[in-house]
C-alpha positions, 0 to 999 in steps of 0.5 A, spaced: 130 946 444 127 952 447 130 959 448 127 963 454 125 969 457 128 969 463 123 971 468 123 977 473 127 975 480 131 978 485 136 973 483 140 976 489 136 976 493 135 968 493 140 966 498 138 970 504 131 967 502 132 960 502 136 962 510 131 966 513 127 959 512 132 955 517 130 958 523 136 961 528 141 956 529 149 954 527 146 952 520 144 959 519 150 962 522 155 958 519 152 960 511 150 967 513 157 967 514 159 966 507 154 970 503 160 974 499 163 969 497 156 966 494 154 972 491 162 973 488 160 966 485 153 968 483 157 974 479 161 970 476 156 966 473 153 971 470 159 973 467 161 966 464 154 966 462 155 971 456 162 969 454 160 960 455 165 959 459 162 955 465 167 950 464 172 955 468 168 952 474 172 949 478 168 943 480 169 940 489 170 932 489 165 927 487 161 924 492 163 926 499 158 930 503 162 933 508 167 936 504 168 943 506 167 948 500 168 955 505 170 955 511 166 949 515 161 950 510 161 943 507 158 940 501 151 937 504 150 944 508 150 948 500 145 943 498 140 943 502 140 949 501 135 947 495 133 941 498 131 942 504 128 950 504 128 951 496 123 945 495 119 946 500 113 947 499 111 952 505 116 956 505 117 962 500 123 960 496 119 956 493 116 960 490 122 962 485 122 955 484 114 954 481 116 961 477 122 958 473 119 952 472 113 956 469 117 960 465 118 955 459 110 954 458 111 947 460 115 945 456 122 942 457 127 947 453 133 942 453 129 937 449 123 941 446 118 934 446 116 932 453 113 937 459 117 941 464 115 937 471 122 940 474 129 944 474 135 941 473 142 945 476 145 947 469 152 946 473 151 939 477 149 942 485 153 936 487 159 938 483 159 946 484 154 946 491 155 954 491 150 954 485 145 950 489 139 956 489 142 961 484 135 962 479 141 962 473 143 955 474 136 953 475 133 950 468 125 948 467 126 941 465 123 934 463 125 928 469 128 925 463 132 930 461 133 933 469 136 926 471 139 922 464 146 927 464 148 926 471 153 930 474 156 932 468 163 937 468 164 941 463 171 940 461 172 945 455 168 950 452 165 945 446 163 940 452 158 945 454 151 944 452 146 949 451 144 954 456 136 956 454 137 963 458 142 966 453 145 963 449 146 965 441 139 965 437 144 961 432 142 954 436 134 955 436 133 958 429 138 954 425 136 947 423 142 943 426 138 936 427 137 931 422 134 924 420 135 919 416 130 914 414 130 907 413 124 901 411 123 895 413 117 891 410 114 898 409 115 900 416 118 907 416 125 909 422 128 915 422 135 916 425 135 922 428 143 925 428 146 932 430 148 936 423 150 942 425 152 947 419 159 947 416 160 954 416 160 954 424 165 955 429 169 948 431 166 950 439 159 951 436 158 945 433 162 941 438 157 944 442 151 942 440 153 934 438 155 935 445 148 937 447 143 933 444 148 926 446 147 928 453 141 929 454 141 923 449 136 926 444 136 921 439 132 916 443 127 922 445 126 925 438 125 917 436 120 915 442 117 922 439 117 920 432 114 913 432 107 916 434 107 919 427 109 914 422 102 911 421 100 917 420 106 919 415 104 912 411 098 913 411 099 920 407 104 918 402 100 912 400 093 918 399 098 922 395 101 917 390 094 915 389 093 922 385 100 925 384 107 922 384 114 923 388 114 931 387 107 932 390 110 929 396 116 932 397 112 939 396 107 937 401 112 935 406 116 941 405 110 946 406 110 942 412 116 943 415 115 950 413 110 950 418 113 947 425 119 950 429 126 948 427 130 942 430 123 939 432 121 932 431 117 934 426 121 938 422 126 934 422 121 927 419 119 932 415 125 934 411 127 927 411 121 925 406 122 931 402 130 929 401 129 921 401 127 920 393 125 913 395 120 915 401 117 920 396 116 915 390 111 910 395 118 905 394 118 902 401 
């Protein structure tokens, strides 16, 4: 998981951008029609942005497009807001779009392992279409990440997962993602798991297993280790010819050391360094 910086955008200025690209005509001046109510949403997104209260949102209906969300303006008018105008390449709006998604130095921030290809809609657009453009609610993020949590609804604060823009430095610079190890026929596995530390508050370690079972993090960080196990085998064994297990828990700690928090990585790491048996070679 990554922390950002977010970039330097006109936020407001986002809607009367995505509309000048509609051309004259009763889209155009069905949703000119609503731009308070819009930016009357937006501000209260910001607010409950820094207070992590977004799951005082109420979400529309499920599925039905032609719902009237303000006025007759309907659910699919919202989202094509972003589909149609904010994705298209010539148009100008666009140009939020590529910013965003480059503000996380191409790597998605909700899993921290695969590249960010897209923007996933922190609060769904299928489920709150008023948020369809707002750059606050647009997340650089990997198609795994973007398309695996579905529309998700925030029913409580402790249902909420991270939110990379602002949220508490605590979730990024606090080891909160463990693993343990199990060996078959020498073949090292690491089962990764959220281990949040006790002192925190009940919500935020709610939070965080909330986060790393809906973007289905176990499965990610796994695919992610396995590229690493032959190595890791390969070293313990080159250890233990000339030291013993302590020498490989002080390798394995001076590792993690070097590699950010809550990385695959880490988290291997510190998994061998706990594990007496791994260090020992008793595998």
């Amino acid at each position: 998981m990554i922390k950002l910086n977010f970039p330097a955008i006109h936020c407001t200025d986002m809607f009367a951008n995505c509309l000048s690209s509609a051309g004259a005509g009763s889209y155009k001046l069905r949703l000119s029609g609503i731009a308070d109510t819009i930016k009357s949403e937006w501000g209260k997104f910001d607010v409950r942005s820094h207070s992590k209260n977004f799951h005082l949102f109420k979400p529309c209906e499920p599925r039905d497009k032609q719902q009237k969300i303000v006025g007759n303006v309907t659910k699919d008018d919202l989202m094509k807001l972003y589909s149609v105008h904010m994705l298209n390449e010539k148009k100008d709006s666009r140009k939020v779009y590529d910013i965003l998604r480059a503000c996380s130095n191409g790597i998605c921030p909700l899993c921290g392992i695969h590249g960010a290809s897209t923007l996933d809609h922190y609060l769904p657009k299928a489920r709150y279409p008023m948020l369809s453009v707002y750059p606050k609610n647009l997340i650089p993020a990997c198609k795994d990440c973007n398309g695996g949590k579905a529309a998700t609804i925030f029913e409580s604060a402790s249902d909420q997962t991270l939110y990379p823009y602002n949220d508490d430095l605590k979730f990024y610079k606090t080891e909160w993602v463990s693993a343990r190890i199990t060996a078959s026929f020498g073949i090292l596995t690491f089962v990764f798991f959220p281990s949040p530390p006790e002192k925190w508050l009940k919500v935020e370690k709610n939070r965080v297993i909330s986060h790393f079972n809906g973007f289905n993090l176990e499965s990610k960080y796994q695919l992610n280790a396995a590229q690493f196990v032959s190595t890791i085998t390969a070293d313990i064994r080159r250890l233990l010819t000339s030291g013993n297990g302590a020498t490989v828990k002080k390798h394995y700690l001076e590792l993690a050391s070097q590699v950010p928090k809550n990385s695959t990585l880490r988290v291997m790491y510190n998994a061998i360094a706990n594990d007496d048996t791994i260090c020992n070679g008793n595998f």
